[in-house]
C-alpha positions in Angstrom: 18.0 -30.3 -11.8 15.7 -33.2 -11.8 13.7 -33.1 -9.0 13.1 -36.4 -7.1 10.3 -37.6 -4.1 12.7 -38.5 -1.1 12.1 -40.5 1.7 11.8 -38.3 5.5 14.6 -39.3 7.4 16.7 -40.3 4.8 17.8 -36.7 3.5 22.0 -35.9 3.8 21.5 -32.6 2.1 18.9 -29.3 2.3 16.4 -29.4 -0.2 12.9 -27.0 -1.2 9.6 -28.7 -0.7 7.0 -28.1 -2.8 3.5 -29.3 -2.7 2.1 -30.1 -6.5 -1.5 -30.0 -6.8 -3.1 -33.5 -7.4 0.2 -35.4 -6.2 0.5 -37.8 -3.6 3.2 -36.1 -1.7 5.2 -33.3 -1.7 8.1 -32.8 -4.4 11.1 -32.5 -2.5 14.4 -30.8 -4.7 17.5 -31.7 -2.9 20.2 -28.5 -2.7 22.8 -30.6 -3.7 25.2 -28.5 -4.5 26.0 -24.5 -3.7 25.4 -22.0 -5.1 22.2 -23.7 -5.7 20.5 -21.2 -8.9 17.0 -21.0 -9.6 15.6 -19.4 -12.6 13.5 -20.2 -15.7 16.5 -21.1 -18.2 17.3 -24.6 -18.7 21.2 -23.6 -17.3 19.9 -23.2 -13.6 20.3 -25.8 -10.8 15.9 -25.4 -10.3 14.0 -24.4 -13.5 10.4 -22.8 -13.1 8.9 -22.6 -16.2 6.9 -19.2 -15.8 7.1 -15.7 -17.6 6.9 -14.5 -14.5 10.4 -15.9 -13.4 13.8 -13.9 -14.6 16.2 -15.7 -16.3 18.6 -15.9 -13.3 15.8 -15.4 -10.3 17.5 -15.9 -6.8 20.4 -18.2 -5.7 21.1 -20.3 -2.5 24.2 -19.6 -0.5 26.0 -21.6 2.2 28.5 -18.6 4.2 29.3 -18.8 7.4 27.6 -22.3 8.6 24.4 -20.6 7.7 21.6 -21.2 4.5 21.1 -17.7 2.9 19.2 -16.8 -0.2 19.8 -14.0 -2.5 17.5 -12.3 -5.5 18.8 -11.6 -8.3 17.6 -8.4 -9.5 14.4 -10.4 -10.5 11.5 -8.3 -12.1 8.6 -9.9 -9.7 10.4 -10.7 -6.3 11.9 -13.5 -4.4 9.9 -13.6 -0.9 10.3 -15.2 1.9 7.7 -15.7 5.0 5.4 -13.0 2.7 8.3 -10.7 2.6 10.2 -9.0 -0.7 13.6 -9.6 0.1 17.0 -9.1 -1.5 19.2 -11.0 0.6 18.2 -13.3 3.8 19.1 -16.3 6.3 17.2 -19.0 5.7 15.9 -21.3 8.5 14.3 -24.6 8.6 10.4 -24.0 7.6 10.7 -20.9 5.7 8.8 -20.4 3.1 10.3 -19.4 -0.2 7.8 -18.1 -2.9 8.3 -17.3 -6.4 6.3 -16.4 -9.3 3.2 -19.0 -8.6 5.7 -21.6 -6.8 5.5 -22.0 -3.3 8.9 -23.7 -1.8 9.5 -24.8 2.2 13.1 -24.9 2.9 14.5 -27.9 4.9 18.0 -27.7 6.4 18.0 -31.6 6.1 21.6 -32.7 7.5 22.1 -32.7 11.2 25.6 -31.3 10.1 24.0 -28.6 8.9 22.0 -27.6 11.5 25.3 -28.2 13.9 26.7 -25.8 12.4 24.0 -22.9 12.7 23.8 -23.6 16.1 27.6 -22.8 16.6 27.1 -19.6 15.0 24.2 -18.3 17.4 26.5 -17.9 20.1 27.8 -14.5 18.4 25.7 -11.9 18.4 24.1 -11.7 15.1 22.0 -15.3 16.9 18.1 -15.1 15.6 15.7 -13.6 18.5 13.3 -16.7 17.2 13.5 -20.8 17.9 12.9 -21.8 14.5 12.6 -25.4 16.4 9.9 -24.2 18.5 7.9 -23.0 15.5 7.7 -26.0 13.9 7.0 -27.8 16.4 3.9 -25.7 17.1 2.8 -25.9 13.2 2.9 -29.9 13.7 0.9 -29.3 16.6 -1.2 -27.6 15.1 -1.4 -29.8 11.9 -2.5 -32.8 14.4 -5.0 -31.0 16.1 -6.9 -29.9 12.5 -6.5 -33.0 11.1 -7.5 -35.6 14.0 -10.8 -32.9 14.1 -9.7 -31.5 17.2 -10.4 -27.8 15.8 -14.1 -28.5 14.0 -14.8 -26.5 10.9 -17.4 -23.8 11.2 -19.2 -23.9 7.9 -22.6 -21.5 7.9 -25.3 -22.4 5.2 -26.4 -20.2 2.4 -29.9 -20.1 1.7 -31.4 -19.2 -1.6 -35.3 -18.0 -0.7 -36.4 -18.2 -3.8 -35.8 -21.7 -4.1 -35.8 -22.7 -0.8 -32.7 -24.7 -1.4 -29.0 -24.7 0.0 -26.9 -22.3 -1.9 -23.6 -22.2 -0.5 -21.5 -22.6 2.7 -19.4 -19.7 4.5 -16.8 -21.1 6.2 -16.2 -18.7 9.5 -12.6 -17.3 10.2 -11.2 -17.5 13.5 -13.5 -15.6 15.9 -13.3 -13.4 18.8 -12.3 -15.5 22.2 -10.6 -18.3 20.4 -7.6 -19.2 21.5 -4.3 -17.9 20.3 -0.9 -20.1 19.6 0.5 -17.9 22.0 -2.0 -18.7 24.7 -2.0 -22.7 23.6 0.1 -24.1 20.8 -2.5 -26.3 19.7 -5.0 -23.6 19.2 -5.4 -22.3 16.0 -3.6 -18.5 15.4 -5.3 -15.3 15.0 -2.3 -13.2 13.7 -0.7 -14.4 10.5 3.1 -12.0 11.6 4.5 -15.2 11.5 4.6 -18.1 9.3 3.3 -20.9 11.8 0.6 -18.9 12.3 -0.7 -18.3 8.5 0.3 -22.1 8.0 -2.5 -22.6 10.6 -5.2 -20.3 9.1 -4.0 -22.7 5.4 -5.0 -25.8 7.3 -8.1 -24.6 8.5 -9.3 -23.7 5.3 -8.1 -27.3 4.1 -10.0 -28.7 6.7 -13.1 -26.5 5.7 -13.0 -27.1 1.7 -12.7 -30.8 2.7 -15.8 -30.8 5.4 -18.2 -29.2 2.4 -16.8 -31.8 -0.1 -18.6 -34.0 1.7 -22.0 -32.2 2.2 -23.1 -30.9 -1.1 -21.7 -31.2 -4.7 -23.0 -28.9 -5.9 -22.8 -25.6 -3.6 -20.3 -22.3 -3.6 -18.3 -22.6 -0.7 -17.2 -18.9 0.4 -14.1 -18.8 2.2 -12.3 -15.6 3.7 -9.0 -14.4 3.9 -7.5 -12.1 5.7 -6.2 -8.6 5.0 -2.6 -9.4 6.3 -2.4 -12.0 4.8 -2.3 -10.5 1.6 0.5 -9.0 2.1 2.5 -12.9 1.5 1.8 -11.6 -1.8 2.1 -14.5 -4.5 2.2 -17.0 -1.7 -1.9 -16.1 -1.0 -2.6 -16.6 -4.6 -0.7 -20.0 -4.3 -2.6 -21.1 -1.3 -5.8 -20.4 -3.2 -4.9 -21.5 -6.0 -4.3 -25.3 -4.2 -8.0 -24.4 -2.6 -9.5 -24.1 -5.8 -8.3 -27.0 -7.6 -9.5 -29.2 -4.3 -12.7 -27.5 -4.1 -13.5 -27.0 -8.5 -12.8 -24.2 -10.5 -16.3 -23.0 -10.1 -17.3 -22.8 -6.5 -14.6 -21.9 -4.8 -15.6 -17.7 -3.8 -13.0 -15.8 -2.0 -14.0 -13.1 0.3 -12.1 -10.4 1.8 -13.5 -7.3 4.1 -15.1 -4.7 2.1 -13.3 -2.0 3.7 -9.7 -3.2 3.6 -10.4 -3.2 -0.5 -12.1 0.2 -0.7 -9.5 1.7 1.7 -6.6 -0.3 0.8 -5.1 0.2 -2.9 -2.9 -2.8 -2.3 -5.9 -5.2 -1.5 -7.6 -3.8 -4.6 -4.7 -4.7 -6.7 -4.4 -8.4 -5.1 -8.2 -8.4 -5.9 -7.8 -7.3 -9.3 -4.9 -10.3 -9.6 -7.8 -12.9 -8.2 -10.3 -11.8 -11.2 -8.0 -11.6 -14.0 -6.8 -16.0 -13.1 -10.6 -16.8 -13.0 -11.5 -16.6 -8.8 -15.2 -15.4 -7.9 -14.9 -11.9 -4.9 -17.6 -11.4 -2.2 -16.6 -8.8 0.0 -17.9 -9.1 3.2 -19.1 -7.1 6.2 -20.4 -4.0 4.2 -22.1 -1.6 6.2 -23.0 1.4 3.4 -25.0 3.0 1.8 -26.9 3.1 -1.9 -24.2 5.2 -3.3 -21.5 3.2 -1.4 -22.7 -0.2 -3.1 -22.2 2.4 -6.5 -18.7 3.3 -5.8 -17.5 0.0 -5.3 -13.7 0.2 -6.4 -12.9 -2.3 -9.5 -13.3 -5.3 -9.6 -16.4 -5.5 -8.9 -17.4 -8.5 -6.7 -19.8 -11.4 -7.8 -21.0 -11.4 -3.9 -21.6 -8.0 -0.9 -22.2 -10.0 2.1 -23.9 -7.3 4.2 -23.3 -6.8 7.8 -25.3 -8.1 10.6 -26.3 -4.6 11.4 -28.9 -4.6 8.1 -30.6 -7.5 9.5 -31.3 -5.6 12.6 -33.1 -2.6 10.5 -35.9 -5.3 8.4 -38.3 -4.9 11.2 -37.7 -1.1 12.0 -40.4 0.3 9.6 -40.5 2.0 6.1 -37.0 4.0 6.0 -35.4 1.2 6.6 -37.0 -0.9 4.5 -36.5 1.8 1.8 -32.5 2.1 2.6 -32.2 -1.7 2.0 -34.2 -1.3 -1.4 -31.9 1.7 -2.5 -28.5 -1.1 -1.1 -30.6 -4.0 -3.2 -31.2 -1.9 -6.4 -27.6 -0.8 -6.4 -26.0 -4.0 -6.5 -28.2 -5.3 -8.9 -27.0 -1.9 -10.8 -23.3 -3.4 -11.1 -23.9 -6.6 -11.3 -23.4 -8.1 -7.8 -25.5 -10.1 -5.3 -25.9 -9.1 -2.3 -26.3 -11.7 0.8 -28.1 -11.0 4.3 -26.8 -12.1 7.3 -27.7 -12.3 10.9 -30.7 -13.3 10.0 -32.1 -15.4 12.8 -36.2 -15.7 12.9 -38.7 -16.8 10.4 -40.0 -12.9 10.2 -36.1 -11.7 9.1 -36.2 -14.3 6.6 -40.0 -13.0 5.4 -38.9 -9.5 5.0 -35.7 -10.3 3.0 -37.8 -12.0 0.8 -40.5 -9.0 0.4 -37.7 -6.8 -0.4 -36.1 -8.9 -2.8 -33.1 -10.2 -1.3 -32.7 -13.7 -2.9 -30.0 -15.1 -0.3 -29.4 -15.2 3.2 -26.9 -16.9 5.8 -28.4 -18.5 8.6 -27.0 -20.7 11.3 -30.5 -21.5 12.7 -31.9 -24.0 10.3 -33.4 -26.2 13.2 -36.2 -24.1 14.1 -39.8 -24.0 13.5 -40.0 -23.7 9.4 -41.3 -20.3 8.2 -44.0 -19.7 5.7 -41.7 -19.1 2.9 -40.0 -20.9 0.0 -37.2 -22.1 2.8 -39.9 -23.9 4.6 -39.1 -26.3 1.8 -35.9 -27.1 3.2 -36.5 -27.3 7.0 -39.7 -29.5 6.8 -37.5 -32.2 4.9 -35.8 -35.2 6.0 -32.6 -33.9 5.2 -29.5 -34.6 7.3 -27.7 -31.1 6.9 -30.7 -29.3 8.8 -29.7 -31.4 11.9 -26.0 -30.8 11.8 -26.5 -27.2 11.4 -29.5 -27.2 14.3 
């Protein structure tokens, strides 16, 4: 089947949505006719031309006034919402994923809905509003894109240079405000699609916001441990990041102890390496011979907790235990970064002890003696946003 750009409002039928990387808007593939087949041979209704697709991958299903999707004993999976599934209703805004190919299904026709609604009387009706939901994820689209929810993007700072390195931009921190608290507000938990749909925005918003400070800068962004689980729908959503942001300087980080302690989060890991993305794992709070048993892959980035920071001024075993974390990352081939770093004597002993980058949010205050001075006595306009 051909697919075709359709016009909102216009629709008679159901269709799958897809967005395309570098197009202007979504592809929409109308379901017009059931069973609706999708597969990677030329025979099916929706071809996807991956090895990673069966021959006959899943089909669409119209019983009893409702849309339901079935797998057909694919090798990788039909999911739905970030779940494996072998049979399931399908309701307006779900997200179908397979292989690399991220799909939202629209009921389209009034009719169609009509009918659903008839059938919710009984009691096999769905617990959830699927109405309700999307309305909240438009909410929360308008809020992110009209600014209302400013991205928090923390420099990186390379001391040896004194110039900016990179940008972390900040996941959803403690005493934000949940969807369930306020609908516009931008969702913690990703149990539900509308919230990971919000958590995919934000990082839209945040790969856009550094696009327009520096060209030529990593920009680290995090994901999620849950949301790994959406399995091949994560690696799409990155994958959409990355071709917005470059090849190059997009870095993905996930916590360092959901991938140690985690053989699942390893494996997505693994996955990320092997299609070209750059790892930091954040948050790490070890030792020497912790940085040394770093489970494969190894990361291009350890973003050390805040808790290191708080040990440069304590004295000589301190400064010792960050030279035995330093010499073992440089052992395996990683870089470590130092954060919480917020006076001009943290930056000072970082630099003594060899650390070459640093994430500060504090780039307004009184420049330092070292190489960073460079940065904060000049005219330039990112110190001030970032004051």
């Amino acid at each position: 089947m051909q697919t075709q750009l359709m016009q909102p409002g216009k629709a008679s039928v159901p269709w799958l949505e897809r967005f395309v990387p570098g197009g202007n808007a979504p592809e929409r593939t109308p379901i017009q006719a059931l069973p609706f087949t999708i597969g990677r041979i030329d025979t099916v209704d929706l071809q996807i031309n991956s090895t990673r697709v069966s021959r006959e991958h899943a089909v669409i299903l119209l019983e009893g006034g409702a849309y339901r999707i079935r797998d057909l004993g694919s090798t990788n999976g039909t999911f739905v919402n970030g779940q494996r599934i072998e049979e399931v209703v399908l309701d307006d805004g779900d997200m179908v994923v397979i292989a690399d190919c991220e799909f939202t299904f629209v009921s389209g026709a009034k009719s169609a809905r009509a009918n659903a609604t008839q059938v919710m009387s009984g009691a096999g009706a769905p617990k959830v509003d699927f109405r309700e939901q999307i309305a909240a994820v438009r909410r929360i689209q308008e809020s992110l894109l009209h600014c209302g929810a400013t991205p928090k993007l923390e420099p990186i700072l390379n001391l040896e240079t004194g110039m900016l390195f990179g940008y972390r931009s900040l996941a959803l921190g403690q005493g934000e405000r949940t969807l369930e608290h306020d609908p516009n507000a931008i969702a913690p938990s990703t149990s539900n699609t509308s919230a990971w749909r919000a958590l995919q925005l934000r990082r839209l918003l945040a790969s856009e916001a550094f696009l327009k400070l520096e060209q030529d800068a990593l920009l680290l962004l995090e994901l999620r441990p849950d949301e790994v689980a959406r399995g091949f729908a994560a690696e799409a959503h990155l994958l959409r990041l990355r071709h917005l942001v470059g090849d190059t300087r997009l870095v993905v980080g996930l916590a360092a102890n959901s991938v140690t302690d985690t053989p699942e989060i390893g494996e997505f890991c693994a996955r990320l390496t092997h299609v070209g993305f750059r790892l930091a794992y954040l948050d790490f709070l070890g030792s020497k011979a912790q940085v040394s048993q770093l489970a494969d892959p190894v990361p291009d980035f350890l973003v050390l907790a805040s808790n290191f920071a708080r040990e440069l001024q304590g004295g000589n075993r301190q400064a010792r235990q960050l030279s035995g974390v330093l010499e073992a990352c440089q052992e395996i081939g990683t870089r470590p970064i130092v954060t919480g770093i917020s006076t001009k004597e943290d930056e000072e002993a970082c630099y003594k002890l060899g650390f070459q980058y640093v994430i500060t949010p504090r780039l307004g205050r009184k420049p330092s003696t070292s190489s960073v001075a460079k940065l904060l006595k000049s005219n330039d306009p990112r110190v001030e946003s970032f004051a």
